[in-house]
C-alpha positions as CSV (number, residue, x, y, z in Angstrom):
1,X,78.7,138.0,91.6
2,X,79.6,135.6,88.5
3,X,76.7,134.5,86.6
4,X,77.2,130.8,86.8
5,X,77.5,131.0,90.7
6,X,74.8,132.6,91.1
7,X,72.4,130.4,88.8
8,X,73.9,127.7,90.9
9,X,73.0,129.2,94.4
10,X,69.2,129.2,93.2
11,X,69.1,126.2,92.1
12,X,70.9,124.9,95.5
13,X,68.2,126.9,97.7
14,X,65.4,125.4,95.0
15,X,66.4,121.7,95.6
16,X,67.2,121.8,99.2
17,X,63.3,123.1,99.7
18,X,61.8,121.3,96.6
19,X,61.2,117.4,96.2
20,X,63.1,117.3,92.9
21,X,63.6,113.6,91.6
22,X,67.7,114.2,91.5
23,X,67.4,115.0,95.4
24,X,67.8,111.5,96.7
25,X,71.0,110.7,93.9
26,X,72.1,114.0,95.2
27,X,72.4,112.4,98.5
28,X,73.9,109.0,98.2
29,X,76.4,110.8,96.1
30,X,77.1,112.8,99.5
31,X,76.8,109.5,101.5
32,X,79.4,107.9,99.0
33,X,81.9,110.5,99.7
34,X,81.4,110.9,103.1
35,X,81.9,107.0,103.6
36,X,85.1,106.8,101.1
37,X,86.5,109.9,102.9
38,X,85.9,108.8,106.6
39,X,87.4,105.2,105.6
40,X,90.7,107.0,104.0
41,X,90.7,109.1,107.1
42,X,90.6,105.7,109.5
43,X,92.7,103.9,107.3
44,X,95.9,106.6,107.5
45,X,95.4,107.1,110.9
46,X,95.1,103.1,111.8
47,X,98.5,102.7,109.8
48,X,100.6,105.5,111.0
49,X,99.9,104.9,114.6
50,X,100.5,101.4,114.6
51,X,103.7,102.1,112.7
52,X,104.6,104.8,115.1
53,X,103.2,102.3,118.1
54,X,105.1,99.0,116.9
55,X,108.4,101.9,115.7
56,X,109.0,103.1,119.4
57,X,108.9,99.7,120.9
58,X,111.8,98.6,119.0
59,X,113.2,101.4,119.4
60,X,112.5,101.1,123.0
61,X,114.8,98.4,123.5
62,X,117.9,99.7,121.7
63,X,117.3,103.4,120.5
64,X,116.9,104.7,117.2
65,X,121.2,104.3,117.0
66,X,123.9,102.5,118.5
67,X,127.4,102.8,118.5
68,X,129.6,100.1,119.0
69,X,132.9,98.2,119.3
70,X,133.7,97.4,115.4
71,X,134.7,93.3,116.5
72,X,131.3,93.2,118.0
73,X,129.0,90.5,116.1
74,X,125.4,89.7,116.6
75,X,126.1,88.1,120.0
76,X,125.3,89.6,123.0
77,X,128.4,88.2,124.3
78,X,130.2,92.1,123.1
79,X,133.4,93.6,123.0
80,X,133.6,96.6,125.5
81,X,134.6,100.0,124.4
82,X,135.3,103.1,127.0
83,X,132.5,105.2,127.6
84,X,134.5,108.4,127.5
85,X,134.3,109.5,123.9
86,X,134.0,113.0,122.7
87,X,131.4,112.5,120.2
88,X,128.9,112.6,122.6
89,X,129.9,116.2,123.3
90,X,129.8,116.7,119.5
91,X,126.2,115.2,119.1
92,X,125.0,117.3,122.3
93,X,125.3,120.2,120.4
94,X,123.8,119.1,117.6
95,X,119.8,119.7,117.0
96,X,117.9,116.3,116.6
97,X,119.7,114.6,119.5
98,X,117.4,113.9,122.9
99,X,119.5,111.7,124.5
100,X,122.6,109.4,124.6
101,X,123.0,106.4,126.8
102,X,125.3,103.7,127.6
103,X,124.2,100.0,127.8
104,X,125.7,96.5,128.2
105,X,124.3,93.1,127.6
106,X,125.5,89.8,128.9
107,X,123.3,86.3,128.1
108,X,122.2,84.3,131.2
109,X,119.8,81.4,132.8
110,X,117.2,81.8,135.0
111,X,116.6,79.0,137.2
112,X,113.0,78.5,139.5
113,X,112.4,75.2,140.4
114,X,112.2,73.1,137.6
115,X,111.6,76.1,135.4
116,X,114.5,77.2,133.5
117,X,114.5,80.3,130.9
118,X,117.2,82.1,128.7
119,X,117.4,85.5,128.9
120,X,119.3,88.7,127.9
121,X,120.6,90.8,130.7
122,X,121.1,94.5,130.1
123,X,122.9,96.8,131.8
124,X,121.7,100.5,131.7
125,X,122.9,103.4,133.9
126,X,121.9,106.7,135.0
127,X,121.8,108.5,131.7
128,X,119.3,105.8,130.5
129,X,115.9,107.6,129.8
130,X,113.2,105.9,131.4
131,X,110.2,106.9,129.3
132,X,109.7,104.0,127.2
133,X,109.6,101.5,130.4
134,X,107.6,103.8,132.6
135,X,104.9,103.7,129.5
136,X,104.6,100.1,129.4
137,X,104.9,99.3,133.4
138,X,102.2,97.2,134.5
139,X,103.4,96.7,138.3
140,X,106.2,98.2,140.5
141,X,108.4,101.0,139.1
142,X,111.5,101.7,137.1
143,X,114.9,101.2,138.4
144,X,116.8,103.9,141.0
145,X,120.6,104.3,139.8
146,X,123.0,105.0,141.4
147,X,126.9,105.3,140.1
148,X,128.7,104.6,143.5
149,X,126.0,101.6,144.6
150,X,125.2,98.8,142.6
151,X,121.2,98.1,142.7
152,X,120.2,93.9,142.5
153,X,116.6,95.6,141.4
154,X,115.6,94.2,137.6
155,X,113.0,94.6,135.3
156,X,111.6,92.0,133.9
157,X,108.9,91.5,131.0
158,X,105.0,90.2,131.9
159,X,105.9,87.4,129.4
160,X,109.1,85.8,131.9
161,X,107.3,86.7,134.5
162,X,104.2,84.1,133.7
163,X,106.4,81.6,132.3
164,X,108.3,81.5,135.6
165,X,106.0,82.5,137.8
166,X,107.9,85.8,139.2
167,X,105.8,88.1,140.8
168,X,106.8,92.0,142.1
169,X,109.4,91.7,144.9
170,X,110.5,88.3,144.1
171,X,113.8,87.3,144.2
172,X,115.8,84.6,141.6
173,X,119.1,83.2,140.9
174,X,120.3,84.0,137.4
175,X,123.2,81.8,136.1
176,X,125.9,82.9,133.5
177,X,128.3,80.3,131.3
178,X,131.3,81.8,131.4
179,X,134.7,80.7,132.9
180,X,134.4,80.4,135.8
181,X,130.6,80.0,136.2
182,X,129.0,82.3,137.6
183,X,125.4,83.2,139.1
184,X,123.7,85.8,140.8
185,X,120.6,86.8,142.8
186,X,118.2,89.8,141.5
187,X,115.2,91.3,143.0
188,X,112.1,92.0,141.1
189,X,111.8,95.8,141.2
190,X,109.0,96.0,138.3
191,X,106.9,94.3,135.4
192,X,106.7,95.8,132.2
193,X,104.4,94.2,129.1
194,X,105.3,95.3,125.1
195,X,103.5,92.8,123.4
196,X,106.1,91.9,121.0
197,X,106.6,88.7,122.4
198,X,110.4,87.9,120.6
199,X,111.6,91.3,123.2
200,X,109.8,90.7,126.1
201,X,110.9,87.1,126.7
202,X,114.4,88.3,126.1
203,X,114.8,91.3,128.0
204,X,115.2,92.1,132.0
205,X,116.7,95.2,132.1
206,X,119.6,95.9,135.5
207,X,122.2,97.7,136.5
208,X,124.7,98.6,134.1
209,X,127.7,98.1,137.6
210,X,126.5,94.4,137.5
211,X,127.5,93.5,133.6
212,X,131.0,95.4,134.7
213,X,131.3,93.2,137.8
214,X,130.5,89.8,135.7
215,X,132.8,91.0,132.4
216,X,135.4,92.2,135.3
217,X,135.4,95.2,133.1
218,X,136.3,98.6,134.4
219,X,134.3,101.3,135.5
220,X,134.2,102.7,132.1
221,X,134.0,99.7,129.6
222,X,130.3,99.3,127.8
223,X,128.7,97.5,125.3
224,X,128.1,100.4,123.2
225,X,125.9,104.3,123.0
226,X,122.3,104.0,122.1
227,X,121.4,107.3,120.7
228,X,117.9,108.6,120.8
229,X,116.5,111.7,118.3
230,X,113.6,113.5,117.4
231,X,112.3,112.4,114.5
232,X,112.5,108.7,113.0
233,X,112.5,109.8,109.3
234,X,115.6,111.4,109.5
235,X,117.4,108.1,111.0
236,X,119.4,107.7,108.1
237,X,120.7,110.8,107.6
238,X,121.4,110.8,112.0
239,X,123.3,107.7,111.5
240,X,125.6,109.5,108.8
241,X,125.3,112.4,111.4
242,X,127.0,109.9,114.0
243,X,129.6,108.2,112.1
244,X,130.3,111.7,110.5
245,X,131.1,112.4,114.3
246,X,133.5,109.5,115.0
247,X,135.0,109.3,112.1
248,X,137.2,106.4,110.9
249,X,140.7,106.9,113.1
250,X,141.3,104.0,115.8
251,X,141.7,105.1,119.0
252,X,144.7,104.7,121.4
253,X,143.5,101.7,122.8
254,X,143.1,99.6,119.4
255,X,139.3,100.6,119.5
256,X,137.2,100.8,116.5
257,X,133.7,102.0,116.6
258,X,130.9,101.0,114.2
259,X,127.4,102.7,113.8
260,X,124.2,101.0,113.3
261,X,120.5,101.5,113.7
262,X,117.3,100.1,114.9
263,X,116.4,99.9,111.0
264,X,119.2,98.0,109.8
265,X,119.4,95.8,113.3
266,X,115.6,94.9,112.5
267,X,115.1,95.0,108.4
268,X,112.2,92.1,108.7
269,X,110.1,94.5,111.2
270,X,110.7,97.4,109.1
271,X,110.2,95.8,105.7
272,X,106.7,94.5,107.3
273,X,105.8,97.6,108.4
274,X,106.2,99.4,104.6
275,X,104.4,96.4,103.0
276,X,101.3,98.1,104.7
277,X,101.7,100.8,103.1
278,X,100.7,99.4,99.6
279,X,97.6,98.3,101.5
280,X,96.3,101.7,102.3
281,X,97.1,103.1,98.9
282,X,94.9,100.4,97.3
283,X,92.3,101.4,99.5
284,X,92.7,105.2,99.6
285,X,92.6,104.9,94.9
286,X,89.3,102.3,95.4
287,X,87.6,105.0,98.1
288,X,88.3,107.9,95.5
289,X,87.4,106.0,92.3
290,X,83.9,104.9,94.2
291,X,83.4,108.5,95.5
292,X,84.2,109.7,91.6
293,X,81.8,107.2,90.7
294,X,79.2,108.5,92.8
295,X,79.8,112.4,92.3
296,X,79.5,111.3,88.4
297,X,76.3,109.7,88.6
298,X,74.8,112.7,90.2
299,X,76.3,115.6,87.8
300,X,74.4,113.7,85.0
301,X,71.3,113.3,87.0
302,X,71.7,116.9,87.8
303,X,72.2,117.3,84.5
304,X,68.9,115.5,83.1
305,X,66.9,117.5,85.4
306,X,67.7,120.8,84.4
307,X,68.0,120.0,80.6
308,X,65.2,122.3,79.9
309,X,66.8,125.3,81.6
310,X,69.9,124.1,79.4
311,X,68.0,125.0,76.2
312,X,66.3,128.2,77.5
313,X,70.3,129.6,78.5
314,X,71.5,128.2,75.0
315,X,68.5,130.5,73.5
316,X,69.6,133.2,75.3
317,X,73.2,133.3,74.0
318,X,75.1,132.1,76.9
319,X,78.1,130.1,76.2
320,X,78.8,126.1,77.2
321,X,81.2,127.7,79.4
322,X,78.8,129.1,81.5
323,X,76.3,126.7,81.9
324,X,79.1,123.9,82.6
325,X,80.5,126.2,85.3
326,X,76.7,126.1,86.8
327,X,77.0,122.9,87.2
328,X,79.9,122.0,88.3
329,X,79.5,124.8,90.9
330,X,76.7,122.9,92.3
331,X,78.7,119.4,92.3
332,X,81.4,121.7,94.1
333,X,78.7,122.1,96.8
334,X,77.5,118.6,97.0
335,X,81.6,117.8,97.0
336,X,82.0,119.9,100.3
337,X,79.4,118.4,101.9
338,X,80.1,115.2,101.6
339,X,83.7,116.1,102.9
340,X,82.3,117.9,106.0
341,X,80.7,114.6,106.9
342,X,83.3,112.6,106.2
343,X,85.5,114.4,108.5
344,X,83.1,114.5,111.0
345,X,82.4,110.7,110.8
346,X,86.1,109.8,110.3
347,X,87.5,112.3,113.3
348,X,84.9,111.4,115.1
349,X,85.4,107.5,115.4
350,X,89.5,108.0,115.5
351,X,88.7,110.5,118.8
352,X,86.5,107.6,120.4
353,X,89.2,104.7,119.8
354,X,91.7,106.7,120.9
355,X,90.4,107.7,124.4
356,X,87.9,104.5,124.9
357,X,89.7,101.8,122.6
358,X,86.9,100.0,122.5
359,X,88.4,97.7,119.2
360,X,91.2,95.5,120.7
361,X,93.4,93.4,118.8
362,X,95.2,90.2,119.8
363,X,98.6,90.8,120.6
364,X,100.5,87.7,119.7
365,X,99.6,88.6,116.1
366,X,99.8,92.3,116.0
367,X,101.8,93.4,118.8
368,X,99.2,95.6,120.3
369,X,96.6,95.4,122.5
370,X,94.5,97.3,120.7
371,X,93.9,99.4,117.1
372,X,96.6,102.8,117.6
373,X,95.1,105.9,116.1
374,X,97.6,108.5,115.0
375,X,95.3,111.7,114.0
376,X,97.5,114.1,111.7
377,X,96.1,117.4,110.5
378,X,98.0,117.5,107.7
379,X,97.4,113.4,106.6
380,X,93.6,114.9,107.1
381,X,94.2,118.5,105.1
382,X,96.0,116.2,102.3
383,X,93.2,113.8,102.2
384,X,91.1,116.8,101.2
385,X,92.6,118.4,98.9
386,X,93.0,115.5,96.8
387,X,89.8,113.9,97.3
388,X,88.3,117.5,96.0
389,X,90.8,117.9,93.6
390,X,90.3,114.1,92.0
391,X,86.5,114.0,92.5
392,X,86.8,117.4,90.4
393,X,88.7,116.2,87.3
394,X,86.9,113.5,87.4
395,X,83.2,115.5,86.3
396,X,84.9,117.1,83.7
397,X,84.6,114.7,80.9
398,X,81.0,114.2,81.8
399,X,80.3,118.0,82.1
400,X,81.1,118.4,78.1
401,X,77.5,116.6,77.7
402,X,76.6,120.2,78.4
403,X,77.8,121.1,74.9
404,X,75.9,118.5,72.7
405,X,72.5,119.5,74.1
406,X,71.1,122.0,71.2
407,X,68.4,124.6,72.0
408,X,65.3,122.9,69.7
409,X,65.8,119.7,71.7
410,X,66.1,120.9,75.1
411,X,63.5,123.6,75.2
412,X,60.9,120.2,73.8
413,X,62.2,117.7,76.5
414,X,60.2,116.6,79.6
């Protein structure tokens, strides 16, 4: 065994049954980086998962990529394009791809009573994956579609639902401006609640057959693809994926296609979203800096304690080398602990908000119901290593005091 571990494993086993002065610095310095650790730990996790959470509602509503007709504005008034394209069979063999859908939107009226609301009807059909809807269902159940029988059943949001006073089953006339006018009579089939208010008054989601029927498209015409994938990091390098896949040739019919995603569609939401980051890297540098701090504080006491041992070694020949490794040895020790803690105290509270969620949040300012916890292993691994690895550079420069205490001094002091 190395000298200077083992000098430091007796003095560990001395303190831990002594009642040394530097026994209490010792353990606020293990509180300080336990606290800073389990607040970096609760502050990545609070961020990524509401990223992730407030990410895959957007997304939610009109995948991660859409493909559309290129004389297509920002209306949902679209152009129609055919829905047999063979880039779908290209992107079906392509890893990264879960699933690609057709859609259509058309913008009505509904009418109760004296209640009148503006709405966004979209049209979805049987390839539409239902995962994000059946999440966020509060009442009834998604839609049953059928290509041959065109379903009257709708979704519509908790938010249209109170400001009209819809319940489950209900049925209500929706009116579209068009030449001629039009209207027609839909059947609430479920109730689904977001909390991002700006898509859930918008939204009631129907039958793709009953956008055709009001266009007077044909069977085949949509508004566009929406493209799901794995992983939303890689969205921009899908997107050139996808237009790589449709290239830039116009079709037979005049048609044009244009590529977009959820990230350009929505660059306030996502812009937002990153400002956060900058928050959590302020707090992650303070947390180290007071846990450096800290750790600091008690290699010097540490230090101060054992000053008489200092001399003796000195006397004895042995190197600054060696006695610094001694101590720093022992600040490695107090370092681990306080990192077991904090991972215990920082997993332990991201466990219980994620099962009990017992911290709500109002949803009209942060889109969620209540604080998200996204628990990473490696976030927590990387928190780790560089708390260690900082906290360690960091008693370096107060480490050299080692070699500016002489013998004659040390062997005097008390």
């Amino acid at each position: 065994m190395k000298t200077g571990l083992f000098i430091s494993k007796r003095l560990i086993r001395e303190r831990s049954k002594g009642t040394s002065f530097s026994k209490p610095i010792n353990t606020i310095a293990i509180i300080g980086i336990a606290l800073g650790l389990a607040v970096m730990i609760l502050a990545l996790s609070i961020l990524t998962g509401f990223k992730n959470e407030i990410r895959n509602k957007i997304v939610g509503f009109g995948g991660h990529i859409q493909v559309l007709n290129f004389d297509s504005n920002y209306s949902y008034e679209t152009e129609p394009i055919s829905s047999n394209h063979d880039f779908t069979e290209k992107l079906d063999k392509i890893k990264g791809f879960t699933n690609i859908q057709v859609f259509a939107t058309k913008a009505g009226i509904i009418k109760i009573e004296n209640n009148i609301q503006g709405v966004v009807l979209k049209g979805v059909g049987t390839d539409y994956d239902w995962s994000f809807f059946s999440k966020n269902l509060v009442e009834g159940d998604v839609l049953s579609l059928s290509d041959s029988i065109r379903s009257s059943s709708v979704l519509i949001s908790g938010k249209v639902s109170e400001m009209l006073g819809l319940k489950l089953n209900d049925e209500f006339a929706m009116y579209f401006v068009q030449d001629p006018p039009r209207m027609r009579r839909f059947t609430v089939k479920g109730i689904y609640v977001t909390s991002i208010e700006e898509m859930d008054k918008i939204f009631v989601i129907c039958d793709i057959n009953q956008i055709r029927r009001l266009n007077g498209w044909e069977n085949d015409q949509v508004s566009g693809f929406e493209i799901l994938i794995d992983r939303f990091n890689e969205i921009d390098f899908m997107t050139f994926v996808v237009r790589d896949a449709i290239g830039y040739e116009v079709s037979e019919d005049q048609q044009q296609l244009k590529v977009t995603n959820i990230r350009i569609k929505y660059p306030q939401i996502f812009d937002w979203l990153n400002f956060q980051d900058t928050n959590v890297i302020i707090i992650l540098v303070l947390m180290l800096l007071v846990a450096g701090f800290n750790m600091i504080s008690g290699l010097l006491i540490l230090i101060l304690e054992k000053t008489n041992m200092i001399g003796i070694l000195k006397a004895l020949g042995s190197e600054d080398n060696l006695i610094r490794t001694v101590f720093m040895y022992q600040s490695m020790y107090l370092i681990g602990k306080g990192l077991l803690w904090g991972n215990l105290t920082g997993i332990t509270i991201a466990l219980l908000q994620k099962h009990f969620e017992f911290i709500s949040l109002n949803p009209s300012s942060y889109y969620l119901t209540t604080v998200p916890i996204n628990l990473d292993i490696l976030h927590i691994l990387l928190l780790n290593a560089g708390s260690m690895a900082v906290i360690v550079v960091m008693l370096v420069i107060p480490s050299k005091l080692i070699s500016r205490i002489t013998p004659v001094k040390a062997i005097k002091f008390d």
